[in-house]
N, CA, C and O atoms as a DFTB+ gen file, in Angstrom:
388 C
 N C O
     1  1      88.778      87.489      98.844
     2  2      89.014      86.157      98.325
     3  2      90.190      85.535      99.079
     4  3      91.324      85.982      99.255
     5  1      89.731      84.595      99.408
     6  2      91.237      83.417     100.411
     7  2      92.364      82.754      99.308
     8  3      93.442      82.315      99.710
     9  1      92.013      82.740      98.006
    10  2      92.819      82.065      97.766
    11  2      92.091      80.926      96.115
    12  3      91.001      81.164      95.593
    13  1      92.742      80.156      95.799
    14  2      91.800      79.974      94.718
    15  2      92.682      78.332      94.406
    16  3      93.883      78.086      94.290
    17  1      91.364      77.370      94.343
    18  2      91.310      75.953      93.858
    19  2      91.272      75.419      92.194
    20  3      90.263      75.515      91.496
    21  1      92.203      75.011      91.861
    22  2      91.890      74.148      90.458
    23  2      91.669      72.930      90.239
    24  3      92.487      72.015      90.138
    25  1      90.079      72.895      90.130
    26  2      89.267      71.404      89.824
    27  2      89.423      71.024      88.825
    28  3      89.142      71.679      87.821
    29  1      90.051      69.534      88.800
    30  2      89.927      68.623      87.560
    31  2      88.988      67.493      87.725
    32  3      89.134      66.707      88.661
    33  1      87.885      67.353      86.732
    34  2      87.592      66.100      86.874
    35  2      86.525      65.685      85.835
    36  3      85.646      66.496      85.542
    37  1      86.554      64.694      85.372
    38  2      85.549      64.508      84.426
    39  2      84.219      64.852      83.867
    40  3      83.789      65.135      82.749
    41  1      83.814      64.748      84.845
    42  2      82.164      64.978      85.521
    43  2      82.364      66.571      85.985
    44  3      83.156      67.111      86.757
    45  1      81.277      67.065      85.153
    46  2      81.388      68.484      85.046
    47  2      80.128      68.658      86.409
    48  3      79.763      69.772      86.786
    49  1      79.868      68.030      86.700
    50  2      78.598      68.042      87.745
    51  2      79.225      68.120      89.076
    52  3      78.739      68.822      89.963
    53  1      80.476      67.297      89.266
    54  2      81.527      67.319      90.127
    55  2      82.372      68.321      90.730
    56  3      82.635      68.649      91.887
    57  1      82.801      68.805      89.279
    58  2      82.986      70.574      89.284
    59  2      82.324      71.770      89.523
    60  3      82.733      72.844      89.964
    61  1      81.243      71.401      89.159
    62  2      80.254      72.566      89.392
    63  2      79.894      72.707      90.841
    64  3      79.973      73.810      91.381
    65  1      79.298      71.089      91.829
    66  2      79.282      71.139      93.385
    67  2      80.614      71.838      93.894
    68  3      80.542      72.871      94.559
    69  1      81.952      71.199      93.536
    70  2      82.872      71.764      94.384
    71  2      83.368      73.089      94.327
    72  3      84.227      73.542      95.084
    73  1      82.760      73.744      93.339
    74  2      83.066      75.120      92.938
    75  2      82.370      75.455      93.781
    76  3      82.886      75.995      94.759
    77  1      81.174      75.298      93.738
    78  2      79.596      76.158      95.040
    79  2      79.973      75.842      96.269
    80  3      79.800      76.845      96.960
    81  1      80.387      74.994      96.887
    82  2      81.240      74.750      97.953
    83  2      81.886      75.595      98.178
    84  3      81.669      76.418      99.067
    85  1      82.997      75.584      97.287
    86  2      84.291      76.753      97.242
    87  2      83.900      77.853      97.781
    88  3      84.286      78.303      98.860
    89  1      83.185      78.284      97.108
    90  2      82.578      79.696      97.050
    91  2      81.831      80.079      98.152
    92  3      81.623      81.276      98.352
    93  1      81.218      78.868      99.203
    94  2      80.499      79.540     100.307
    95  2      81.549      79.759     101.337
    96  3      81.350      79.978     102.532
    97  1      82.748      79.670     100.694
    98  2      84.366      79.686     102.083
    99  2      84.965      81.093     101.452
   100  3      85.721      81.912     101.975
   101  1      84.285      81.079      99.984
   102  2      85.024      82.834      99.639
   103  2      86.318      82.313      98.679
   104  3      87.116      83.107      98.182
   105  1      86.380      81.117      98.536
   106  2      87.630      80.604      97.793
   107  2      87.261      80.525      95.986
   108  3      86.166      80.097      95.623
   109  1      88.220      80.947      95.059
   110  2      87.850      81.054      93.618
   111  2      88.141      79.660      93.261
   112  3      88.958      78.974      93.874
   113  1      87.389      79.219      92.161
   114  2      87.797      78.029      91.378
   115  2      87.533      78.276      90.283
   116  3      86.666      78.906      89.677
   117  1      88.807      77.423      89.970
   118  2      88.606      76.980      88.142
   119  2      88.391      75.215      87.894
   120  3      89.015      74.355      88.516
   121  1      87.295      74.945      86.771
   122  2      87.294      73.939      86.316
   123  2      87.695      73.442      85.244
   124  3      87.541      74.061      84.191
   125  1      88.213      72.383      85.279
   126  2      89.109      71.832      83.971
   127  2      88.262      70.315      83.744
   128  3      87.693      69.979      84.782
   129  1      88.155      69.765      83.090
   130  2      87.889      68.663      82.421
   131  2      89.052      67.388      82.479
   132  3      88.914      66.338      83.108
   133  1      90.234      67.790      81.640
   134  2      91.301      67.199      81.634
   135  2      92.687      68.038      82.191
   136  3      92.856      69.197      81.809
   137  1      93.580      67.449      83.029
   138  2      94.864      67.720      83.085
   139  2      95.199      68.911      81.901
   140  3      95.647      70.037      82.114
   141  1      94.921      68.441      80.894
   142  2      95.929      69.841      79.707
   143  2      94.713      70.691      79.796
   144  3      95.142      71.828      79.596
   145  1      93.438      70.760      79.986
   146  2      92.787      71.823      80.379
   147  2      92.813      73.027      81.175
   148  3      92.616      74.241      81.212
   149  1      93.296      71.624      82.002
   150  2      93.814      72.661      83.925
   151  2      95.332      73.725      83.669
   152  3      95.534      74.784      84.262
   153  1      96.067      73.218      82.848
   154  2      96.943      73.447      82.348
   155  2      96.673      75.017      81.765
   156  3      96.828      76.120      82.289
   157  1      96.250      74.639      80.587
   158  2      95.762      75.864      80.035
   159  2      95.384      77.222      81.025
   160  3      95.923      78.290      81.314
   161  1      94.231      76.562      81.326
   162  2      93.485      77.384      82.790
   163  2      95.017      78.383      83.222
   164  3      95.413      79.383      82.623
   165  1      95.548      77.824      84.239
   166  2      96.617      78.216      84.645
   167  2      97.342      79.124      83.821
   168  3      97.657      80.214      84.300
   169  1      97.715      78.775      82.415
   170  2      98.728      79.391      81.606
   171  2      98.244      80.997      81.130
   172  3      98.860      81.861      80.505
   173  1      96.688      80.977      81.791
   174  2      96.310      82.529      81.470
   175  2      96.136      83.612      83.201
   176  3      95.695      84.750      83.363
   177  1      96.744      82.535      84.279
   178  2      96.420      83.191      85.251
   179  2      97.541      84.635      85.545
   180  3      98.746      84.641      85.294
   181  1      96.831      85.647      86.065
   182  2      97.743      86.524      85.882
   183  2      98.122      87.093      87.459
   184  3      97.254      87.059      88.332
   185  1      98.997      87.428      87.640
   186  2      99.474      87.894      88.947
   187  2      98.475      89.828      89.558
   188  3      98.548      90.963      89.089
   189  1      97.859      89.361      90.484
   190  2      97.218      90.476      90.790
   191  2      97.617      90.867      92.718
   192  3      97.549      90.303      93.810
   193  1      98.167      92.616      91.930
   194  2      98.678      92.601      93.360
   195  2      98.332      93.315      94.278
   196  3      98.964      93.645      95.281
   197  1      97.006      93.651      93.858
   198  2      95.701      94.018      94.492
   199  2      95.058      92.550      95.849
   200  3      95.008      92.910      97.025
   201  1      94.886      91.933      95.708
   202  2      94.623      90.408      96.150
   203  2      95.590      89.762      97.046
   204  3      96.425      89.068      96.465
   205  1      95.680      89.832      98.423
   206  2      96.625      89.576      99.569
   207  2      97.351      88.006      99.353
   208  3      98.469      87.525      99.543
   209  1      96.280      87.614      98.943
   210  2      95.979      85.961      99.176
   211  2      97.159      85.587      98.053
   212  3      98.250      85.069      98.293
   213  1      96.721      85.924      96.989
   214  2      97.749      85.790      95.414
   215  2      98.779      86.360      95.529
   216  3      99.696      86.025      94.779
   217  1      98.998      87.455      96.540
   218  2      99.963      88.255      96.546
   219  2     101.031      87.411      96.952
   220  3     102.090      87.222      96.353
   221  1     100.497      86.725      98.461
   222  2     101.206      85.272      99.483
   223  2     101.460      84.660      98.556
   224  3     102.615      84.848      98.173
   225  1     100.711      83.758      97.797
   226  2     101.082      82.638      96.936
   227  2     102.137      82.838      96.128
   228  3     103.105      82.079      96.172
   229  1     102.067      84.071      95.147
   230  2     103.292      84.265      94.551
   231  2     104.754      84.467      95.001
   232  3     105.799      83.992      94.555
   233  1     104.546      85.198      95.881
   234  2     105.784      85.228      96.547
   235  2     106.451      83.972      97.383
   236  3     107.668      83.793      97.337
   237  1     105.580      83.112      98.151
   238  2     106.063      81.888      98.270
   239  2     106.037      80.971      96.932
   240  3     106.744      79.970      97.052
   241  1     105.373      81.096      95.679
   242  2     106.326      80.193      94.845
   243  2     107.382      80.535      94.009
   244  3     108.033      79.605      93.533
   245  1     107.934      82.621      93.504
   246  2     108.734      82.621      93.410
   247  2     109.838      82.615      94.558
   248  3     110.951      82.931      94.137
   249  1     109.769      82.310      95.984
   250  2     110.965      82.564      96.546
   251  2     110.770      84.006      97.268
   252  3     110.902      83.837      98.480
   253  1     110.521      85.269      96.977
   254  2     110.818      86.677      96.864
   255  2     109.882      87.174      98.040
   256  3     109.031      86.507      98.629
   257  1     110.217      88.436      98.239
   258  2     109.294      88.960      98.824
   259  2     108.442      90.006      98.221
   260  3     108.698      90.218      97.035
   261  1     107.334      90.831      98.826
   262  2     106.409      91.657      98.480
   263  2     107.055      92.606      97.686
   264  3     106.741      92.454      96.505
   265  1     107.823      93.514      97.868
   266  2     108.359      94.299      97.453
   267  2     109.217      93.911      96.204
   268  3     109.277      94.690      95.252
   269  1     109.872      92.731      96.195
   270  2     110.288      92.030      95.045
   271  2     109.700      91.587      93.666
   272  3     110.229      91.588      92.555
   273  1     108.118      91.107      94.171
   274  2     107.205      90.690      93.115
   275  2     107.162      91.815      92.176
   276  3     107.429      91.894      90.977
   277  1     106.460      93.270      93.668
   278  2     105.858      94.192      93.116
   279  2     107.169      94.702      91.837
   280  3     106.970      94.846      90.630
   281  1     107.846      94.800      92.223
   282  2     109.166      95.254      91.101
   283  2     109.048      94.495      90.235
   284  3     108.893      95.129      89.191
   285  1     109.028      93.132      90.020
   286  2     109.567      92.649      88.769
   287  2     107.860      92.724      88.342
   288  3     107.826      92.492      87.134
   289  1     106.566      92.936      88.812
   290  2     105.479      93.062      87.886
   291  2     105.597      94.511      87.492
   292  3     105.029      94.794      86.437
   293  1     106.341      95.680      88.246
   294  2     106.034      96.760      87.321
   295  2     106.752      96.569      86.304
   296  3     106.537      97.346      85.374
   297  1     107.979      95.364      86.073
   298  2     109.247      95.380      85.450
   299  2     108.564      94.822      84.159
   300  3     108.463      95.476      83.121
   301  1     108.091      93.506      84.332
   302  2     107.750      92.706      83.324
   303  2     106.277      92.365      82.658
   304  3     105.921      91.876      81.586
   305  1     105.548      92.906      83.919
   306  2     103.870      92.437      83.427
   307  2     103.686      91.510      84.522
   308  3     104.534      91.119      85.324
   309  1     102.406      91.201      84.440
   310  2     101.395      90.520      85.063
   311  2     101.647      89.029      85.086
   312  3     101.167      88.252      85.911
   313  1     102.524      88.694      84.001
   314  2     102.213      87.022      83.570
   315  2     103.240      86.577      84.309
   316  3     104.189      87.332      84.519
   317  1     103.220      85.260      84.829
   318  2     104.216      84.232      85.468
   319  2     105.036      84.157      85.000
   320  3     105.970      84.768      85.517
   321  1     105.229      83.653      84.156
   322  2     105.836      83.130      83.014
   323  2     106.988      84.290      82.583
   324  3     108.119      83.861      82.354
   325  1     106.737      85.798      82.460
   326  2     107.633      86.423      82.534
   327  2     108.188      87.387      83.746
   328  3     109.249      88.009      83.800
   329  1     107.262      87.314      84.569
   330  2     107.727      87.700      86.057
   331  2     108.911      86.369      86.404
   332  3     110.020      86.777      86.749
   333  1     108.766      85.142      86.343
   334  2     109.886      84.433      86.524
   335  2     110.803      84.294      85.609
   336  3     111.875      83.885      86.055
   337  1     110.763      84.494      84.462
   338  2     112.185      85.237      83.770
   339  2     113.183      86.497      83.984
   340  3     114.367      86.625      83.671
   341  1     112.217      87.447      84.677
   342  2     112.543      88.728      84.816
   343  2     113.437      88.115      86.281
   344  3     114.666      88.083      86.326
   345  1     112.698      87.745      87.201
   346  2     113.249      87.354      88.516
   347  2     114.555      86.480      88.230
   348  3     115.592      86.771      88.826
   349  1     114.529      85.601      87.486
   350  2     115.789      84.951      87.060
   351  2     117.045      85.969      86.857
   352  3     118.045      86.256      87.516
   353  1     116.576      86.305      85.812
   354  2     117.855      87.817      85.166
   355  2     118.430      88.398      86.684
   356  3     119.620      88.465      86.992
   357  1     117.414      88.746      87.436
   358  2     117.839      89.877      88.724
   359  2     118.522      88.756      89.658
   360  3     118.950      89.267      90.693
   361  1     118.720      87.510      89.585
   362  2     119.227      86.151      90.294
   363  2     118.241      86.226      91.467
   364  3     118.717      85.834      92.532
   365  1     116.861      86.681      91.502
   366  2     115.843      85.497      92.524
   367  2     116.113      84.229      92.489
   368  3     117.039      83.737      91.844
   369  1     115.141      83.490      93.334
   370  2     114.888      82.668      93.100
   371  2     114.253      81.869      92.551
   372  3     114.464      80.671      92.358
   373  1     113.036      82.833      92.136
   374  2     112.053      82.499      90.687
   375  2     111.671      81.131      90.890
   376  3     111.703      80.390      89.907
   377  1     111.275      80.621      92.128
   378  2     110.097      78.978      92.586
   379  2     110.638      78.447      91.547
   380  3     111.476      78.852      90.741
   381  1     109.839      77.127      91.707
   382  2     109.419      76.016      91.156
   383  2     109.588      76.194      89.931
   384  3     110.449      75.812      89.139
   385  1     107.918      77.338      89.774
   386  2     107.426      77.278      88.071
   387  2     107.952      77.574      87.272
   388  3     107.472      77.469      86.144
C-alpha cells in the first residue's frame, strides 16, 4: 500500500469512483460524506508499523524518527492521539496533530 486518501464529498457515487481509482494505484481510501465524518474516520485511524508508507507519514507528522515512533507505540499504543502525548512528555516534537 502507497499510502492512503480521505474522500469527502457529498455524492457517495463520487466517492465510490475515486476510491476504485485509488485502488488501481494501490492507494487506501476512506469515504466521508461530511467534514465531521472525515473527522471521525480519522479519529479511529491507528498507527501501523508494519506499513512503510504510514510508517513515513507518521514520522513526518510527528517530527521523529523510525526508531522514535517505534518507542513511543510500544510506549503508548497504536492511537495518535496518545502516541502524541507520550511524544510530548519525552519533549518530541509531536507534529501538527
Amino acid at each position: 500500500m502507497q499510502g492512503a486518501v480521505l474522500i469527502i464529498d457529498d455524492k457517495p457515487g463520487v466517492g465510490e469512483a475515486l476510491a476504485l481509482l485509488l485502488s488501481l494505484r494501490d492507494i487506501r481510501s476512506f469515504y466521508a460524506a461530511t467534514p465531521a465524518e472525515g473527522l471521525a474516520l480519522l479519529s479511529h485511524e491507528r498507527i501501523d508499523l508494519a506499513d512503510d508508507a504510514a510508517v513515513k507519514h507518521w514520522c513526518e507528522h510527528f517530527g521523529v524518527t523510525v526508531e522514535q515512533l517505534a518507542e513511543a507505540v510500544k510506549a503508548a499504543g497504536n492511537e495518535p492521539t496518545a502516541i502524541r502525548e507520550h511524544l510530548l512528555q519525552q519533549g518530541a516534537s509531536a507534529g501538527a496533530g
